[in-house]
C-alpha positions as CSV (number, residue, x, y, z in Angstrom):
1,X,0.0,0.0,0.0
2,X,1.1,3.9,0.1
3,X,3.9,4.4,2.5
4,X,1.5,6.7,5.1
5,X,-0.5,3.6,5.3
6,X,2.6,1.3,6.0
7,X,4.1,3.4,8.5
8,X,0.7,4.0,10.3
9,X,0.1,0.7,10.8
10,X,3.9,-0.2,11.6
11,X,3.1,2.6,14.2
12,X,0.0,1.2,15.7
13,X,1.8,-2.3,15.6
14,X,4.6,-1.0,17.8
15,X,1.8,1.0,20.0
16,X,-0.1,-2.0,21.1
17,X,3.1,-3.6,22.8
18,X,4.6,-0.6,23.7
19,X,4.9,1.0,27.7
20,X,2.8,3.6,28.2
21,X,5.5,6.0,28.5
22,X,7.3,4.8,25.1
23,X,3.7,5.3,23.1
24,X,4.9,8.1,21.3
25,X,8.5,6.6,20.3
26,X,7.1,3.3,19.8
27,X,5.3,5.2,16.9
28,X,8.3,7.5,15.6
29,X,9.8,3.6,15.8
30,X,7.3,1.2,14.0
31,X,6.4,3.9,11.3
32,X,10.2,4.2,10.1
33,X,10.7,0.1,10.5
34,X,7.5,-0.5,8.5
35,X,8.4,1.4,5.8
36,X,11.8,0.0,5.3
37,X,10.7,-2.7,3.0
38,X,10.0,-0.4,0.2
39,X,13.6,0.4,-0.1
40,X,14.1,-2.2,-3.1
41,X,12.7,0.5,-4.9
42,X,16.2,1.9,-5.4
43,X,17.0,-1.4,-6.7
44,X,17.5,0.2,-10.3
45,X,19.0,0.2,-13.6
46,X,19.1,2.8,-16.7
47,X,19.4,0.3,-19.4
48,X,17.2,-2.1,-17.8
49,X,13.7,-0.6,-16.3
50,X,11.9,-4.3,-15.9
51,X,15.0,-4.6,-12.8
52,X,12.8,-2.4,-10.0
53,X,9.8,-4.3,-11.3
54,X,11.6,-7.9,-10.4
55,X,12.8,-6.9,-6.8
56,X,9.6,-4.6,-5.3
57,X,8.1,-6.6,-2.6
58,X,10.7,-9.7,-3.5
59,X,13.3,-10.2,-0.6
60,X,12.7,-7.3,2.0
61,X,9.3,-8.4,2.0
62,X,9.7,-11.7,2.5
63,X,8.5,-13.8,6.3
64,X,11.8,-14.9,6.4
65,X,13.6,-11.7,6.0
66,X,11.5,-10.0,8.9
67,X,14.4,-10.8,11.8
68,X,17.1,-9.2,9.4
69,X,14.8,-5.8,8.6
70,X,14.2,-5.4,11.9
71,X,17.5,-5.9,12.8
72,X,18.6,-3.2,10.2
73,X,15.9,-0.9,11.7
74,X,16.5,-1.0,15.2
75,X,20.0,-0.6,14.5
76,X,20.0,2.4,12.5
77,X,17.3,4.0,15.1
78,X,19.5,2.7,18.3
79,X,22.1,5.8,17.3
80,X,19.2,7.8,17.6
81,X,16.8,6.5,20.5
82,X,19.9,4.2,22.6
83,X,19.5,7.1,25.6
84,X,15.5,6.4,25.6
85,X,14.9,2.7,25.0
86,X,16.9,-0.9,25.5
87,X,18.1,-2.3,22.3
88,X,16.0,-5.5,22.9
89,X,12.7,-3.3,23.4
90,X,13.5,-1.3,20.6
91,X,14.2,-4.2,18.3
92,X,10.8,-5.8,19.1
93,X,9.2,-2.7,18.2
94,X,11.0,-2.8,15.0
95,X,10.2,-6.5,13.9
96,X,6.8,-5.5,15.0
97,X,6.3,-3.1,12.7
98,X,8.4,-4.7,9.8
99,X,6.5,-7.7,9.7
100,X,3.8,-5.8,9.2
101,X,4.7,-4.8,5.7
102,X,4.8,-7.5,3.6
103,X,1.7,-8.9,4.8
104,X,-0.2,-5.7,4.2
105,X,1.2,-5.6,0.8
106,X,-0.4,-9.2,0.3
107,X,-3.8,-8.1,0.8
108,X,-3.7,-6.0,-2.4
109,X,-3.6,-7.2,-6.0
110,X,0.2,-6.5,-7.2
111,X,1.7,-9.7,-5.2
112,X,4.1,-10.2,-2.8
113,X,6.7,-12.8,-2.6
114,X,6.2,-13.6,1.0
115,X,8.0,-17.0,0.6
116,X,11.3,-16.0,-1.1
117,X,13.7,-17.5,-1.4
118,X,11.3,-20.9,-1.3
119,X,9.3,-19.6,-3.6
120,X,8.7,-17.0,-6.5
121,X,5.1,-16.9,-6.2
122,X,3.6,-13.6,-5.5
123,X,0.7,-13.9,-3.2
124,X,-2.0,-11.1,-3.8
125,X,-5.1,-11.5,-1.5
126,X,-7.0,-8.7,-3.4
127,X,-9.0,-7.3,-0.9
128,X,-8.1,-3.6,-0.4
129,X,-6.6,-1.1,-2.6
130,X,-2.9,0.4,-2.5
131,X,-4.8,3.5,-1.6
132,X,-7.7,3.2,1.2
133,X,-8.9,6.2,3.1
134,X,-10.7,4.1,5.7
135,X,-7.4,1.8,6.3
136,X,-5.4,5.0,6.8
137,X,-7.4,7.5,8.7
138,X,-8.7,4.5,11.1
139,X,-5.0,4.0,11.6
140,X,-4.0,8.1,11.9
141,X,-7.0,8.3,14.4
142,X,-5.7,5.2,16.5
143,X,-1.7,6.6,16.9
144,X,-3.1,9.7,17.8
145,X,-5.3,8.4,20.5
146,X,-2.5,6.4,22.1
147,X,-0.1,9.1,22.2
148,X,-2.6,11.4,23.3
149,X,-4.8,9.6,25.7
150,X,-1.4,7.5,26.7
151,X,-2.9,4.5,26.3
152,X,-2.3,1.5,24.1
153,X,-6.3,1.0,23.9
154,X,-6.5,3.0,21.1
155,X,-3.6,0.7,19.1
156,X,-5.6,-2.2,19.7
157,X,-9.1,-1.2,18.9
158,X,-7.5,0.3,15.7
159,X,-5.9,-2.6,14.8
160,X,-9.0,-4.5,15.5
161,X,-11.2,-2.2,13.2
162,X,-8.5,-2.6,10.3
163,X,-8.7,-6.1,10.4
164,X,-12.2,-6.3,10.6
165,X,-12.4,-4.2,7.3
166,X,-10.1,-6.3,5.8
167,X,-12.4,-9.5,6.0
168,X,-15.4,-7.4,5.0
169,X,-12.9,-6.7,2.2
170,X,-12.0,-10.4,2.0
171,X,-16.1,-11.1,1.8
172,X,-16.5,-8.3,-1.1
173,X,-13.7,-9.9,-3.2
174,X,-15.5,-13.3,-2.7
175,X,-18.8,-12.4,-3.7
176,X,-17.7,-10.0,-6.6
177,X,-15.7,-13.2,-7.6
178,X,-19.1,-15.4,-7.9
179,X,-21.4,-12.4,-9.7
180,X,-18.0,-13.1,-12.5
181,X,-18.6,-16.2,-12.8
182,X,-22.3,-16.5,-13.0
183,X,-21.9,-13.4,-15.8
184,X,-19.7,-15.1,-17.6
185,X,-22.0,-18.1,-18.2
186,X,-25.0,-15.8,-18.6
187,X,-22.3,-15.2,-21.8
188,X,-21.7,-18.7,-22.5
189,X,-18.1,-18.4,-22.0
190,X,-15.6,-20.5,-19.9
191,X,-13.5,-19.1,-17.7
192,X,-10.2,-20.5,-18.4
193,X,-8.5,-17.7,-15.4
194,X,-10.1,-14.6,-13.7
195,X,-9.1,-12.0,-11.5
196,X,-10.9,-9.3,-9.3
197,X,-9.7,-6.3,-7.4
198,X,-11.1,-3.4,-5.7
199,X,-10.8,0.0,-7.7
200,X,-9.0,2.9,-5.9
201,X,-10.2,4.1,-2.7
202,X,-12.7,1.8,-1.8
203,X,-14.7,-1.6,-1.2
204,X,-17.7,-1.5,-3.2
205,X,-16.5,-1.1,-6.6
206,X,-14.3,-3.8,-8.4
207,X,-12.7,-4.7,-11.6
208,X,-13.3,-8.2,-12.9
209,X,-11.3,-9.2,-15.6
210,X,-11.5,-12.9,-17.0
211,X,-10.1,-14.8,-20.0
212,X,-11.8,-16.5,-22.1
213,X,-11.3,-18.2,-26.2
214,X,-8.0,-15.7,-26.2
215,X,-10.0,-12.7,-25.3
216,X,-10.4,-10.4,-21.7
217,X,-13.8,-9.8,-20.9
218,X,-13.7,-6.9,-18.6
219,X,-16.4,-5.5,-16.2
220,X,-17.0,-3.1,-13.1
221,X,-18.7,-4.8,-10.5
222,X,-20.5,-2.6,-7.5
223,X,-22.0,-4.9,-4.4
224,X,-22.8,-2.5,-1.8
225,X,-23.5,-3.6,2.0
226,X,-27.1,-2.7,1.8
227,X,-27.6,-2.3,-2.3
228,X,-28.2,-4.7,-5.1
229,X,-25.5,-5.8,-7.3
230,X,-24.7,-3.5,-10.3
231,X,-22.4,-4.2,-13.3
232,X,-20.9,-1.7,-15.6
233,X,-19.8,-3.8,-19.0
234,X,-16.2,-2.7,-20.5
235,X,-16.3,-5.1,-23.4
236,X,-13.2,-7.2,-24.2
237,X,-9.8,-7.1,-25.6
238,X,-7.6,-9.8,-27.4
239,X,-5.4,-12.0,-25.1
240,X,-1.5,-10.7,-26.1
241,X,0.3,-13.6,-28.4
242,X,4.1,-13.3,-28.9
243,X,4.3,-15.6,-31.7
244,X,1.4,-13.2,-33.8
245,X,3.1,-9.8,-32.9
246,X,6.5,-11.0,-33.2
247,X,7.1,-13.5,-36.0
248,X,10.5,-15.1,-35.9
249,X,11.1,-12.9,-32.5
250,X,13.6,-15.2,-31.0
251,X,13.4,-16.6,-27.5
252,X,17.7,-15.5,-26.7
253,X,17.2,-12.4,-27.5
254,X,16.5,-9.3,-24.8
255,X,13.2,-8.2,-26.2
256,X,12.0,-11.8,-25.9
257,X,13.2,-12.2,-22.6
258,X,12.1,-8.9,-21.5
259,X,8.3,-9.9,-22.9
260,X,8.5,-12.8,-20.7
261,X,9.9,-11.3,-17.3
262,X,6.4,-9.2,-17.7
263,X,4.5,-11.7,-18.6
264,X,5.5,-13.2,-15.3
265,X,4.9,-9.8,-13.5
266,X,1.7,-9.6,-14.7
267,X,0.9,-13.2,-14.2
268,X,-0.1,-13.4,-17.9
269,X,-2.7,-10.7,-18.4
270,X,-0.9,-9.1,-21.1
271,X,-3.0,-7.2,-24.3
272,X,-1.8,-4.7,-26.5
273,X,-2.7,-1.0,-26.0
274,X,-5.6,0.2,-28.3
275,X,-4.0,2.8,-28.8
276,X,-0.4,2.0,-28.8
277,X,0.6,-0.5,-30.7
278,X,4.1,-0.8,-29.9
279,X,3.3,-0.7,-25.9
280,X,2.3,-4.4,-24.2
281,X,0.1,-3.5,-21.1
282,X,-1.4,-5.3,-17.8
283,X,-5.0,-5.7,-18.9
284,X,-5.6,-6.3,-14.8
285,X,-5.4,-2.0,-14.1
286,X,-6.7,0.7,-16.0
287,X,-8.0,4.4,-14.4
288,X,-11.5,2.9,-14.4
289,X,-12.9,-0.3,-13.3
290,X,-14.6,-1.6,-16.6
291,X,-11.5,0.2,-18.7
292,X,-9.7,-1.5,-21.6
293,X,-6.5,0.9,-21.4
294,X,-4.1,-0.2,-19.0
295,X,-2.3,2.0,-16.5
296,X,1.5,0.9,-17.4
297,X,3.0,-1.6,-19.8
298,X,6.3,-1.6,-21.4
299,X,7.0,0.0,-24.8
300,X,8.6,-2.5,-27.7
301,X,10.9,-2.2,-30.7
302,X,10.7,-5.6,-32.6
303,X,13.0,-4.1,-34.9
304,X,15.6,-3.7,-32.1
305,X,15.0,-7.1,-30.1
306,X,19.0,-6.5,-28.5
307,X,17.3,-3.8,-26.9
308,X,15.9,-3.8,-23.7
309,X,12.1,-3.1,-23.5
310,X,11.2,0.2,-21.9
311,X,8.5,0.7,-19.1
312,X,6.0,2.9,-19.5
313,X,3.0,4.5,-17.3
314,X,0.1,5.7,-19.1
315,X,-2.1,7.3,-16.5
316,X,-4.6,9.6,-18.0
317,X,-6.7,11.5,-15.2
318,X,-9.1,14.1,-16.7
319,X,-12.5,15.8,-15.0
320,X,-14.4,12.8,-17.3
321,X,-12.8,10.0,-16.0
322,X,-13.2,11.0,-12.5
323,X,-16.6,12.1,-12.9
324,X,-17.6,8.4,-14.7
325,X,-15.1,6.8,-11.7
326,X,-17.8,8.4,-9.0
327,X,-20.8,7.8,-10.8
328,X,-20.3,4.0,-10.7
329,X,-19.2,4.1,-6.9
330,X,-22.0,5.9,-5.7
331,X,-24.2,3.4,-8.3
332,X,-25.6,6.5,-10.1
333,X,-24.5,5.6,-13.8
């Protein structure tokens, strides 16, 4: 998720084991420990863009790397806190609030490999958003509480609340999952692999996105808590196929290998961009929910295939798209 949400909950992580008179500094802790992970980001290279792709939420965010984080943490924050806190306290707080990170990353769609090194897969619960205003303020509200009210109460019953809204979420995901389904057979097609995910900000409003006979059939999906379900068709896309886009293309070469490290990024939901020929995208994200533009994909030169490919965000935000975003969330288109 966003770092405010990683370091908030770090924060409340450290708060509900903390004394009371180490609230505050169990916060300044956890938040700084809990957003450590995220430092594979720097994992970079100019010539090769697909690098920072490979590494986010690989190692650092791994169960089994949670000791060593922690340790790296608390040691960097000892030369800073040693006059306030015991090492041993102020690693706990740390480990605390590191572990804390790649779990929370696993309950959105972009996968996390919580099992490196034993194993590549990346596990994406898809039951919140990167970006959640309820997650975060809950968890702004309950750090604050603590520190103020000097009690680790308001840690807890935060925590609690978070949780609880990420089984809700969990319940969402599992129902939007079924009304796929039962669509898709309503089109007389066979689901050969789906996914769904929550669109930004929010619970109610999903993206369902299924393959079927080569092609993405792609739909918004709105189940509110007290509402009837309401679906918003996006219409469907053809399935990408290396061998039809890049005859003769061949599998030593960079561009070939490139393809296939996003391929495994994306877990295979690659299309070509409508309206950019040369650009493969992730047909799983797009600015709205029923969408067939995806957010980001990676631009191609078959003529060049020594080259590596290049990655390439293609956000478009504009009054239209935000009004049609909050139409379908508030169930008014």
């Amino acid at each position: 998720m966003d770092p405010l949400t990683h370091g908030m909950l770090g924060a409340v992580a450290s708060q509900g084991f903390a004394k009371k008179r180490e609230l505050g500094l169990a916060a300044i802790i956890g938040f700084a420990a809990a957003m450590l992970p995220d430092a594979d980001t720097f994992i970079q290279s100019a010539e090769d863009s697909l690098l920072t792709l490979e590494y986010h939420r690989q190692f650092t965010h791994a169960l089994i790397f949670i000791p060593i984080g922690a340790l790296v943490a608390s040691t960097v924050m000892w030369f800073v806190f040693r006059h306030r806190v015991p090492f041993v306290r102020l690693y706990i707080y740390a480990m605390l609030a590191y572990a804390t990170a790649g779990l929370l990353d696993a309950c959105t769609s972009y996968g996390t490999q919580l099992l490196w090194p034993f194993s590549t897969e990346r596990i994406a619960w898809r039951i919140v958003a990167i970006i959640d205003p309820v997650v975060t303020f809950t968890l702004i509200a309950a750090v604050v509480l603590a520190v103020v009210r000097k009690s680790r109460a308001p840690a807890i019953i935060g925590l609690a609340l978070v949780i609880c809204y990420l089984l809700l979420g969990l319940m969402q995901r599992n129902q939007v999952e079924q009304t796929a389904y039962a669509l898709a057979e309503q089109r007389g097609h066979l689901v050969e692999k789906i996914e769904v995910k929550p669109s930004m900000g929010n619970i109610l409003l999903w993206r369902s996105v299924y393959l079927s006979d080569r092609n993405y059939y792609i739909d918004a999906i709105r189940i509110g808590l007290f509402s009837d379900i309401k679906i918003y068709p996006g219409g469907a896309v053809r399935a990408f196929d290396i061998s039809e886009t890049f005859l003769g293309l061949e599998e030593s070469s960079v561009l070939y290998n490139d393809i296939q490290r996003f391929n495994t990024y994306s877990s295979g939901f690659l299309v070509l961009h409508p309206n950019l020929p040369t650009v493969i995208g992730d047909i799983r994200y797009a600015m709205l929910p029923n969408g067939l533009q995806p957010l980001w994909g990676i631009e191609t030169d078959g003529k060049r295939p020594d080259k590596h490919a290049k990655y390439r965000d293609i956000r478009v935000v504009n009054e239209e798209v935000l009004n049609t975003f909050l139409g379908m969330l508030f169930g008014q288109q």
